[in-house]
N, C-alpha and C positions, 0 to 999 in steps of 0.2 A: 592431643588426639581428638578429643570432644568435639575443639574448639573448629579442627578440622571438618568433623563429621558434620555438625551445624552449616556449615561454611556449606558443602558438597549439596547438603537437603534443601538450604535453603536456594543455592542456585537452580537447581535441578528443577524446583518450583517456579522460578522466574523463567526458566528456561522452559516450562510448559506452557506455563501464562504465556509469555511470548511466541512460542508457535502458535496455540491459540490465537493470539490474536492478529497473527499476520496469512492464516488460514481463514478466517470469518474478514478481514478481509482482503485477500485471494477470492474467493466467496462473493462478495460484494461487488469486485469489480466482474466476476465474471457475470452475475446479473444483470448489473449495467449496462455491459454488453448488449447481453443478449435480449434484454427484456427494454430496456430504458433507450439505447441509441437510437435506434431503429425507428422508434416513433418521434425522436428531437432530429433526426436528419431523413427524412422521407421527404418530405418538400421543404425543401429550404427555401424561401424564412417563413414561413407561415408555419411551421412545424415549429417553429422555436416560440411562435409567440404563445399557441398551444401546451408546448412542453411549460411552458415559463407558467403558462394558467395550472397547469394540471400543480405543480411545483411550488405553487403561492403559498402552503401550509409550512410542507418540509419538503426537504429538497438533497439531493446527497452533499451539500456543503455541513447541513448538519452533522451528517455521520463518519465521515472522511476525514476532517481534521482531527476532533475530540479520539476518535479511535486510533487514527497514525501517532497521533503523539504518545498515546497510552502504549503505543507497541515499540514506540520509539525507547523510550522512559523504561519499560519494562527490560528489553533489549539489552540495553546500556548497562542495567542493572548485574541483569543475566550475565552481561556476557564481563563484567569484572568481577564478579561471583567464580567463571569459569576459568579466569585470565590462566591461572597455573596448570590448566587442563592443555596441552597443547594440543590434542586430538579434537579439542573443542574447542578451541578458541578460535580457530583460524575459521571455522566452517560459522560460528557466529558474529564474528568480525565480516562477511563475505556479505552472509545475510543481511546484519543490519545496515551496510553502506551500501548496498544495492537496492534494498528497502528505499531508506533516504534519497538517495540520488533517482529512484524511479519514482517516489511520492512525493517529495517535497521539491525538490531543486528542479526538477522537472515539471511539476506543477508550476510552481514559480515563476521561472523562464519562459514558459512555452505553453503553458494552458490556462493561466489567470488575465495573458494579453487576448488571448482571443476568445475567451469567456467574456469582455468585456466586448470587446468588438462584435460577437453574434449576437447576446443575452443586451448589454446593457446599451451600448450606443445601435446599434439594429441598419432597420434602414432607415431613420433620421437620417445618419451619418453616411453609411456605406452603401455603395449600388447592391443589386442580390446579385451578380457576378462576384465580385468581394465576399462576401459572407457564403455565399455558395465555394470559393478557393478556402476559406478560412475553415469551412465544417471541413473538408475535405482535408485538411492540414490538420485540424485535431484529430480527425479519427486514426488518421495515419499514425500520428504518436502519441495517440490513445494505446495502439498496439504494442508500442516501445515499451511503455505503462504496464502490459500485461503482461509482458514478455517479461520486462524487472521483477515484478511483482511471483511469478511463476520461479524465477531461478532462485527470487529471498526467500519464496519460502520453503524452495526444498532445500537450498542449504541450511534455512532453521532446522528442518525435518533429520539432516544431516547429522547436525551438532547434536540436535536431544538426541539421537540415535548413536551418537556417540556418547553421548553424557552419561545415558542408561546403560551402556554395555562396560565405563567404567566403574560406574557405580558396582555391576554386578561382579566384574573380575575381584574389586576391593574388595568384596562381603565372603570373598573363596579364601 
């Protein structure tokens, strides 16, 4: 029974951590958005060579990975902590491969090819018709992005909100 009660406390902790941290950033991208796009696609490509100056210190490559993997890592934790829970498991298993598949495998495939084509090969390489199609094609499944990002984390929101209400029926 202890060994149970440990088990429940300690997921329930990961289980915060990890909403935590797929809400900051939730958070994140939604600044990005709104504060950071806007001035990296207003004139393409002279905006990116701009963005790229402003960017030379830190840039959100710093923040994005080091913190996805930590939600990732916490997550996994989380959510085999919860496995027995079936009211919570399902809703943390949704969350985290949606997480995944809208931050990583989506980054991956579809935003690290044309990160390099706007940011690193520019117009050396590309006409700014190309790179003016290419911003227009990230931002578009930038939105996919937010949209994943928006449904992970309320089903994180989901499962603690489940996790907490079994918790509490267990303490009756």
């Amino acid at each position: 029974m202890k060994l149970e009660m440990d088990r429940e406390r300690l997921g329930f902790a990961f289980g915060t951590a990890y909403l935590w941290a797929v809400l900051i950033l939730l958070g994140a991208i939604v600044f990005e958005t709104v504060v950071i796009y806007p001035n990296i696609f207003h004139d393409v490509p002279k905006s990116f060579e701009i963005g790229m100056e402003f960017m030379a210190v830190r840039g959100p490559h710093d923040f994005f990975p080091p913190v996805g993997l930590l939600a990732v890592l916490v997550g996994t934790v989380s959510l085999g902590l919860a496995w027995r829970a079936k009211g919570v498991r399902y809703w943390l298993l949704a969350s985290l491969l949606l997480f995944i598949a809208g931050e990583f495998l989506l980054s991956v495939v579809f935003f690290w090819p044309r990160n390099a084509i706007m940011f690193e090969e520019g117009t050396a390489v590309h006409s700014v018709a190309v790179l003016k199609r290419t911003a227009r094609e990230f931002q578009t499944g930038h939105w996919v992005r937010v949209g994943t990002n928006v449904v992970a984390a309320a089903t994180a929101f989901v499962g603690y909100l489940k996790f907490h209400q079994r918790r509490i029926e267990s303490r009756r």
